[in-house]
NUROKE-533074 format. One record per residue (C-alpha): residue in one letter; x, y, z. Coordinates in steps of 0.5 Angstrom, whole numbers, m for minus. Each point is the difference from the previous one (the first is absolute). Layout:
<r A&X X&Y Y&Z Z>
...
END
This chain:
<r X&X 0&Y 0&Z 0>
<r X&X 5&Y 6&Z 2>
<r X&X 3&Y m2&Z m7>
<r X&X m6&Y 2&Z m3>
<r X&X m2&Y 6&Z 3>
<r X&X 7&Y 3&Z 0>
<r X&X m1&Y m1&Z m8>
<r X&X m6&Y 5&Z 2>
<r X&X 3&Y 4&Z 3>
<r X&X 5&Y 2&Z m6>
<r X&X m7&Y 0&Z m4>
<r X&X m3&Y 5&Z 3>
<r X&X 6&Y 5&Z 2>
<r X&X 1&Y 0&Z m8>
<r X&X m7&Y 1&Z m1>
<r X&X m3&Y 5&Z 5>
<r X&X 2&Y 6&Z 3>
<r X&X 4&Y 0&Z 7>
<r X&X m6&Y 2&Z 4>
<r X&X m5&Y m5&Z m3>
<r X&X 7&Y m7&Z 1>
<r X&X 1&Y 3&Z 9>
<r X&X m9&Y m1&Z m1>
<r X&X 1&Y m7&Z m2>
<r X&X 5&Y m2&Z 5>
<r X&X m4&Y 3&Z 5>
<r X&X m6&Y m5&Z m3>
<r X&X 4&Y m6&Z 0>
<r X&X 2&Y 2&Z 6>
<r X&X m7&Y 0&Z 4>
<r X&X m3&Y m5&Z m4>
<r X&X 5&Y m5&Z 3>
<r X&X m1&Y 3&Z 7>
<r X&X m7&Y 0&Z m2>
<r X&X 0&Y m7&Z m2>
<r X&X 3&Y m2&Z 6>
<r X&X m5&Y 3&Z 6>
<r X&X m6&Y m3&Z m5>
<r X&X 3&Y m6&Z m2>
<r X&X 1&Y m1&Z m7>
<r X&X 5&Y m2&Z m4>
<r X&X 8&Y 6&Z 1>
<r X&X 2&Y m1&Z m6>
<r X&X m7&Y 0&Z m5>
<r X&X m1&Y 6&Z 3>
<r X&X 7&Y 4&Z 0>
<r X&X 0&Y m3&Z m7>
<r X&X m8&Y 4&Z m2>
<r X&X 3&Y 5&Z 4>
<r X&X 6&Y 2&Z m4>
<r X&X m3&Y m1&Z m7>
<r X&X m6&Y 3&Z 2>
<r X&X 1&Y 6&Z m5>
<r X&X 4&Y m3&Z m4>
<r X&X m4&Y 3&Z m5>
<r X&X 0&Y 7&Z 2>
<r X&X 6&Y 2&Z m6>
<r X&X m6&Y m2&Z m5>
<r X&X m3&Y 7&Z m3>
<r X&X m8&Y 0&Z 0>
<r X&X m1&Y m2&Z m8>
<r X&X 5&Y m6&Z 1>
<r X&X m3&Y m3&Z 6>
<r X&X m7&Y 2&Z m4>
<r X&X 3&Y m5&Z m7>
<r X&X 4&Y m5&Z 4>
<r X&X m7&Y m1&Z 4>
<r X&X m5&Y 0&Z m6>
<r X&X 4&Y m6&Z m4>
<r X&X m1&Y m5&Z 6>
<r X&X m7&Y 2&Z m1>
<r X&X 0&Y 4&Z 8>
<r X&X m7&Y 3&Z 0>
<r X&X 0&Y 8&Z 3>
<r X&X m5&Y 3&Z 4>
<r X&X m2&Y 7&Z m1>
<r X&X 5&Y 2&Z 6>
<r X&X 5&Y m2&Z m3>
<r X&X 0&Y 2&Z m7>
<r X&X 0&Y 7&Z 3>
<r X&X 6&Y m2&Z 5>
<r X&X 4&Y m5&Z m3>
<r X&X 5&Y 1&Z 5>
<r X&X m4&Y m4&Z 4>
<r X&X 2&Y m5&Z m4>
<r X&X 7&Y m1&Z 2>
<r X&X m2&Y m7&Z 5>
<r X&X m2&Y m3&Z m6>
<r X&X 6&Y 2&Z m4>
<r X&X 4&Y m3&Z 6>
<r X&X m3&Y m7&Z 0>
<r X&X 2&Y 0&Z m7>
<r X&X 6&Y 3&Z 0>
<r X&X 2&Y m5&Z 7>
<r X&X m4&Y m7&Z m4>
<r X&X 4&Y 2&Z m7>
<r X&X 7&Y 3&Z 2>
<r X&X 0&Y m4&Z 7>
<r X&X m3&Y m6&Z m1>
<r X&X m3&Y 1&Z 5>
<r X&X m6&Y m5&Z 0>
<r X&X m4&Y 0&Z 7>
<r X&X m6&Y 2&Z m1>
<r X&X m2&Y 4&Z 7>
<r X&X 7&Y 3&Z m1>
<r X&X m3&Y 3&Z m7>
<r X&X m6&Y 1&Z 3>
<r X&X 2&Y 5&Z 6>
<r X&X 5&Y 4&Z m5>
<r X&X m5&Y 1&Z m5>
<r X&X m5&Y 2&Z 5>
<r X&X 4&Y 4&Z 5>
<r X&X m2&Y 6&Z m1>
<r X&X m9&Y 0&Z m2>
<r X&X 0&Y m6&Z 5>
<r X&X m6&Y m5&Z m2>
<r X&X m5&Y m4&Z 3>
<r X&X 2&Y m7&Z 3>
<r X&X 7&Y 1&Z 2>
<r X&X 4&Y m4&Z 2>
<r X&X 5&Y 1&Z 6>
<r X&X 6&Y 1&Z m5>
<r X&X m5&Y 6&Z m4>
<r X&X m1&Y 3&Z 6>
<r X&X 8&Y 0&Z 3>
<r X&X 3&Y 4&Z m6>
<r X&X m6&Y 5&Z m1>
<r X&X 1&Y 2&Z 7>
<r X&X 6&Y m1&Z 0>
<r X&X 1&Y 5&Z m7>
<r X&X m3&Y 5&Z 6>
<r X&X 4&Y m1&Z 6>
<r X&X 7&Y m1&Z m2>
<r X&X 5&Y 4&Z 3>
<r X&X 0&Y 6&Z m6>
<r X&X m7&Y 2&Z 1>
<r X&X m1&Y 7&Z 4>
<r X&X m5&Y 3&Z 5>
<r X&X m4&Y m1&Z 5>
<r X&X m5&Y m4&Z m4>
<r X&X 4&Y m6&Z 0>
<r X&X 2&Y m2&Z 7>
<r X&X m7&Y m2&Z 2>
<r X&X 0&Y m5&Z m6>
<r X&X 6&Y m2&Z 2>
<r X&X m3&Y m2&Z 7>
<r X&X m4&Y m4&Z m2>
<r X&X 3&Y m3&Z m6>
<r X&X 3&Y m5&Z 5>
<r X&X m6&Y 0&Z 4>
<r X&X m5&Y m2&Z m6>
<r X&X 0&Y 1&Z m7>
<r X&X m7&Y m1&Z m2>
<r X&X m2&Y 7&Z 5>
<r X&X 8&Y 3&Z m4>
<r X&X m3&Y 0&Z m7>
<r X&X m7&Y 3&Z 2>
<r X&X 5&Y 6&Z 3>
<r X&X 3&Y m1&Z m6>
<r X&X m5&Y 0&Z m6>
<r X&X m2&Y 6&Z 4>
<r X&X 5&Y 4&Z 1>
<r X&X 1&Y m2&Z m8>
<r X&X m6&Y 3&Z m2>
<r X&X m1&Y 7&Z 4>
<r X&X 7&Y 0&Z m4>
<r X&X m3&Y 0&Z m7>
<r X&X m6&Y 2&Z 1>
<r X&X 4&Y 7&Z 3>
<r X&X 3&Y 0&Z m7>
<r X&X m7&Y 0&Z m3>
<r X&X 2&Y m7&Z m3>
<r X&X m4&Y m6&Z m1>
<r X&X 0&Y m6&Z 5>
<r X&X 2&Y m7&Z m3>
<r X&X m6&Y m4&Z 1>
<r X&X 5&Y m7&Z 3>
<r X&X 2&Y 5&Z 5>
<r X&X m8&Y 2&Z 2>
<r X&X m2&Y m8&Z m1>
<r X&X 6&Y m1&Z 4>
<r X&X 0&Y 5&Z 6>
<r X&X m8&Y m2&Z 0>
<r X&X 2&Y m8&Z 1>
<r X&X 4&Y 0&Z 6>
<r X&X m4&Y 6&Z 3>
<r X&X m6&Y m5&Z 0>
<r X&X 6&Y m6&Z 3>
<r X&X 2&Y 5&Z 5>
<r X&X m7&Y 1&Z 2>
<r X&X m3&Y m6&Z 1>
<r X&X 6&Y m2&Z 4>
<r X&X 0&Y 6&Z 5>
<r X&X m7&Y m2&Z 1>
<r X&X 0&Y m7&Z 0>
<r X&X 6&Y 1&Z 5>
<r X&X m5&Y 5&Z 5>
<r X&X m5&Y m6&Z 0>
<r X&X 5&Y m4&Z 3>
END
């Protein structure tokens, strides 16, 4: 494993900018540690976690081509952000160029930033872990730091929410997997705080 992620590791210093390679790091990182306290597997989620922008180099119009050949089908949001896109990119570009052939570790680059219903653990790891790495600043994120280790259903619903008075502050529109996303674990979260009170 650590030889293939110190050939990752030279991909994305020669392909994204300085920021953006210290913000993978940070990822695999906490995608470990994550992994870790939550019991999934250190070293599928280091390798989610430092591919997960691995296709952030790619310009809009590419991302829009290299998914139209394998039949990608867009919804509306993205046609209008394709950057949003970039997840998928790197599935394709970990799958193609890596040879990486785990299908939840596809999975969790491909959704990281929208998130989606039916998330797996490995989902979960590298979307929180993409918001709490080291790099990220400001009072916002030691909350979601917290409870990132303490439980990670009520973390993402903090994190779709924090995501989408974001965008909608930017007067943007919401991806709809991350509105389906965010409604999905809410209702989890609920029910078991409610079924915890009844015990």
């Amino acid at each position: 494993m650590n030889g293939i992620l110190a050939e990752i590791q030279g991909y994305i210093h020669e392909k994204l900018d300085r920021e953006r390679y210290r913000h993978s790091l940070g990822v695999m990182d906490v995608s470990r540690k994550l992994a870790i306290c939550h019991g999934e597997d250190p070293e599928r989620a280091a390798l989610a976690g430092i591919l997960h922008d691995c296709g952030k180099h790619c310009s809009d119009a590419d991302a829009i081509a290299r998914l139209q050949a394998v039949g990608y089908a867009f919804n509306l949001v993205e046609r209008f952000e394709p950057e949003l896109l970039h997840g998928q990119i790197g599935a394709m570009i970990a799958r193609e160029h890596f040879h990486v052939t785990d299908p939840g570790i596809l999975s969790a680059i491909a959704c990281h930033t929208t998130g989606k219903t039916g998330m797996s653990l490995l989902d979960k790891i590298v979307y929180i872990a993409d918001y709490i790495e080291p790099g990220r600043e400001g009072d916002w994120v030691y909350p979601l730091r917290r409870v990132a280790y303490q439980d990670l259903d009520r973390c993402l619903v903090m994190c779709a929410d924090s995501t989408m008075t974001f965008v909608m502050r930017k007067g943007k529109p919401i991806h709809p997997d991350t509105v389906h996303m965010r409604n999905e674990i809410l209702m989890t979260v609920t029910r078991q705080g409610q079924g915890q009170e009844a015990e």
